[in-house]
Each structure stands twice: as structure tokens, then as C-alpha cells.
C-alpha positions in Angstrom: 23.0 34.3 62.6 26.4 35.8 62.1 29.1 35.7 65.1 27.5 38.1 67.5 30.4 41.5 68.4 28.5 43.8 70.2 27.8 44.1 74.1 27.7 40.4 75.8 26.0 42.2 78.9 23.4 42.9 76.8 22.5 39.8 74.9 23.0 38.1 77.9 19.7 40.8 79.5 17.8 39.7 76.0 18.3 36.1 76.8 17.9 36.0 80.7 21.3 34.1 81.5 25.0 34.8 82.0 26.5 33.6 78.5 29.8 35.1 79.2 29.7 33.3 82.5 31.6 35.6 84.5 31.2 37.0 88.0 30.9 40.8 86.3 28.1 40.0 84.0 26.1 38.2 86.6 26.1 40.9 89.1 24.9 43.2 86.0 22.1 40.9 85.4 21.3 40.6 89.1 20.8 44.5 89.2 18.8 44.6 85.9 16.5 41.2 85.5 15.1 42.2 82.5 15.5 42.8 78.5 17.5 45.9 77.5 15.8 49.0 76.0 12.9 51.1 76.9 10.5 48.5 76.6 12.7 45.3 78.9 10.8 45.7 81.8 6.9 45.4 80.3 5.2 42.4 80.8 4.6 40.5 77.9 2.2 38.0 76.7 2.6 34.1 76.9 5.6 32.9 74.1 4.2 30.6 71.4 5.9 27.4 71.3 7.9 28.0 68.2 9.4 30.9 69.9 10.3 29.2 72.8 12.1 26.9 71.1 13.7 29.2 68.9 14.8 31.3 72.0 16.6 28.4 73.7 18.3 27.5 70.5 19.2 31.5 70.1 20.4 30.7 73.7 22.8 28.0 73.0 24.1 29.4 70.3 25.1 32.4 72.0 26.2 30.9 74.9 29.1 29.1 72.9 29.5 31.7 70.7 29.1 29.8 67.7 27.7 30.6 64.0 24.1 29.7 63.3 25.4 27.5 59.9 28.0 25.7 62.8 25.3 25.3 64.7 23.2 23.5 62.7 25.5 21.4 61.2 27.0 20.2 64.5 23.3 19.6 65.5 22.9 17.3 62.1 26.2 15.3 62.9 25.0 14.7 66.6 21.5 13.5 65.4 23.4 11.0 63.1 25.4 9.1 66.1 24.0 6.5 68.1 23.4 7.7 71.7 21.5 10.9 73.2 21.2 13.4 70.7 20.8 16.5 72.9 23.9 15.1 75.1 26.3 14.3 72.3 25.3 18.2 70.9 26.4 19.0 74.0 29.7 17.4 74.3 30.2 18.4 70.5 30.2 22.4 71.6 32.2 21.3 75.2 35.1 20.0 73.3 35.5 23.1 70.9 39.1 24.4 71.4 37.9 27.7 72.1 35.4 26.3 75.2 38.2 24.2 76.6 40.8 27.5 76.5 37.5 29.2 78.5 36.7 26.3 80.7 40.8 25.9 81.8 40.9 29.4 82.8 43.5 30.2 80.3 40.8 32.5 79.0 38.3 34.8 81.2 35.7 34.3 78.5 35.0 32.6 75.3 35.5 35.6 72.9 38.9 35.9 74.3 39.4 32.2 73.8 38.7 32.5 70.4 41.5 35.4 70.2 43.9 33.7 71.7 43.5 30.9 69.7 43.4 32.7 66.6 46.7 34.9 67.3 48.9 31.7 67.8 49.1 31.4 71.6 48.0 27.9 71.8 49.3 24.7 71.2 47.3 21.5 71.0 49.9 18.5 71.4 52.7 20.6 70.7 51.6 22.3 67.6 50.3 25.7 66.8 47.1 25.8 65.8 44.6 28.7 65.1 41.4 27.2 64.8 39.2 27.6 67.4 36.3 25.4 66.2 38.9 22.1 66.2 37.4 19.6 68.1 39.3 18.3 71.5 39.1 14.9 71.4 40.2 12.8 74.8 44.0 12.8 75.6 44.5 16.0 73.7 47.1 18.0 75.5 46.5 21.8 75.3 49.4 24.3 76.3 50.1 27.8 76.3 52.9 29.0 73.7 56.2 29.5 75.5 56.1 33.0 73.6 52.8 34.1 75.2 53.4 33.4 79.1 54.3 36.5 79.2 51.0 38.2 78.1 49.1 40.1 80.4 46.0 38.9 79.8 47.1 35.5 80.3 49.1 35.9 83.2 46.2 37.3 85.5 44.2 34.9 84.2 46.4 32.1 85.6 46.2 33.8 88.8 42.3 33.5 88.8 42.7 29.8 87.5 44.9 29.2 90.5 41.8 29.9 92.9 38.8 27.9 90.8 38.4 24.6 90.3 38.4 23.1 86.8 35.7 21.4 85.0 36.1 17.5 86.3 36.6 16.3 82.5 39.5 18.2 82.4 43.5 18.9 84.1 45.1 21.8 84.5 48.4 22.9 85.8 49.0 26.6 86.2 52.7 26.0 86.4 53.3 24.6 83.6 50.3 26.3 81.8 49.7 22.7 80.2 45.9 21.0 80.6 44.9 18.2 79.0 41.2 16.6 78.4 40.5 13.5 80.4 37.0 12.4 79.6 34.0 13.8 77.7 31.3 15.6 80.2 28.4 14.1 81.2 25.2 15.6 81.0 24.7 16.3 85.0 28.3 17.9 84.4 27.0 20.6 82.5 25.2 23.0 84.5 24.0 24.6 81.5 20.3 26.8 81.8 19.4 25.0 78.6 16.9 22.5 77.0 18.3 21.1 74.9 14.9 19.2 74.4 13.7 22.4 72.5 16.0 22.8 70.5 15.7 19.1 69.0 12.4 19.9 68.6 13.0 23.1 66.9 15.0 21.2 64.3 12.1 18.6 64.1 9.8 20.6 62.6 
């Protein structure tokens, strides 16, 4: 599964949840509960339980935005560390750079995480960098470039960050457009519409 471009409003009707997370997509979805095309609103028979699972991995995936070899090999790493497998997969896709740009409200959606990101706005403690799979680990301090305050995009999105509250593992200051990340989430933290069961089980087979 290649990195998905085409219309997140629609992918998020074929998988029945808000993977862009924003206030626009949800009120889309709310309008039209079903699957896109002429045939989203039939009823259809009972899933088997291979594509189930595969649907909630499809899910996951999509959600973060992330590759289907990325996937699977941040899956494989998590199953090798001691602890809750489905939890540390979890926290693996949390601390990508591009997530923690989305979840500070520097970016209004992961896509345009990844942009930023990739175009040199963003410095991780003090240096540029343009990858946006890197993995934030704790005390990481992530700031916006002093040449890219200026940007439209990212100004009105400070001005939404001002009026949300950030994710409790991490710290923001709008003012100084500097957040850092404190902790790593805890399961109950991440009120994800996933399984993450299935998709252990999906890679169990």
C-alpha cells in the first residue's frame, strides 16, 4: 500500500472514521455515514474475520498516514520489545515527527505535517531536519524555523492551537512556537477507534 494522495474525505467514508481528524471531515461524515460510490449505502453481508482484521489494519495505517512496508516493520520492532505489543505500536506511530507536528497544532492535519516537515520548516533540538518518519523520543524539543513563522498556513494554525488543548504527553507554547515531548502516551490517552488486537492478529497468521 503506497502513501495514499487522493481525497481524505473519502477514505475516511470507506473506513467509517475521521482519519484526518478535523472538525470539516467529521461533519462530512456525519451528513454521509456510509461508503462512497453508488453502491456505499447497500447493506452488506457479515465481514469474514480476515477482513475484519485487515480493515482495521487498513485503518491504522491510514489514519497515520503511513506506508504499508513502514507499517509492518514498525509492527515487527514493537512485537520484539518487552511490554504490550499493540501499545508500544502505538506509541511507535505517536512519536513520528509528522504526528507530533499534527498533534501540537503546528499542523491542521497530518499530510500537511509531513510537508512542513519535508520543506524545512522544522527544527527538532535546534536542527533542521526533513524526515518526517524520525522518531521523537522523550525530551525532544520541536520548534518552528524562525524563517517559517511567517507562513500563512502556520500562522492560522497557531491561532487554532491557541484555543485547543494539547495532547497531555506533550507542551506547547504558541509564542514561542517551541513544544517539546514530555512522556510517551498511554494507551487510555489515545482515543483512537482502533483494535489494535486485530491487527496483531492479522500479522499472526
Amino acid at each position: 500500500m503506497g502513501r495514499f494522495r487522493g481525497s481524505i474525505t473519502k477514505q475516511s467514508r470507506r473506513e467509517g472514521i475521521n482519519l484526518a481528524e478535523t472538525e470539516k471531515v467529521q461533519k462530512y461524515l456525519d451528513r454521509r455515514p456510509y461508503a462512497p460510490g453508488q453502491h456505499g449505502q447497500r447493506r452488506k453481508g457479515r465481514p469474514s474475520d480476515y477482513s475484519v482484521r485487515l480493515r482495521e489494519k487498513q485503518k491504522l495505517a491510514r489514519l497515520y498516514g503511513v506506508s504499508e512496508k513502514q507499517f509492518r516493520n514498525l509492527f515487527e520492532e514493537a512485537a520484539n520489545i518487552p511490554g504490550v505489543t499493540g501499545t508500544v505500536f502505538l506509541q511507535f506511530l505517536e512519536r513520528r515527527l509528522d504526528n507530533v507536528i499534527f498533534r501540537l497544532g503546528i499542523a491542521s492535519t497530518r499530510r500537511q505535517a509531513r510537508q512542513f516537515v519535508a520543506h524545512g520548516h522544522i527544527l527538532v533540538n535546534g536542527k533542521l531536519l526533513d524526515v518526517p518518519s524520525y522518531r521523537v523520543k522523550i525530551g525532544d524539543v520541536i520548534t518552528v524555523a524562525e524563517r517559517s513563522r511567517q507562513n500563512g498556513f502556520i500562522l492560522e494554525n497557531m491561532e487554532a492551537a491557541k484555543r485547543r488543548r494539547v495532547s497531555p504527553w506533550l507542551e506547547f507554547n504558541t509564542e514561542t512556537f517551541t513544544g517539546s515531548f514530555v512522556r510517551l502516551p498511554a494507551r487510555e490517552d489515545l482515543a483512537l477507534p482502533i483494535n489494535e488486537n486485530f491487527i496483531i492478529e492479522f500479522y499472526s497468521r
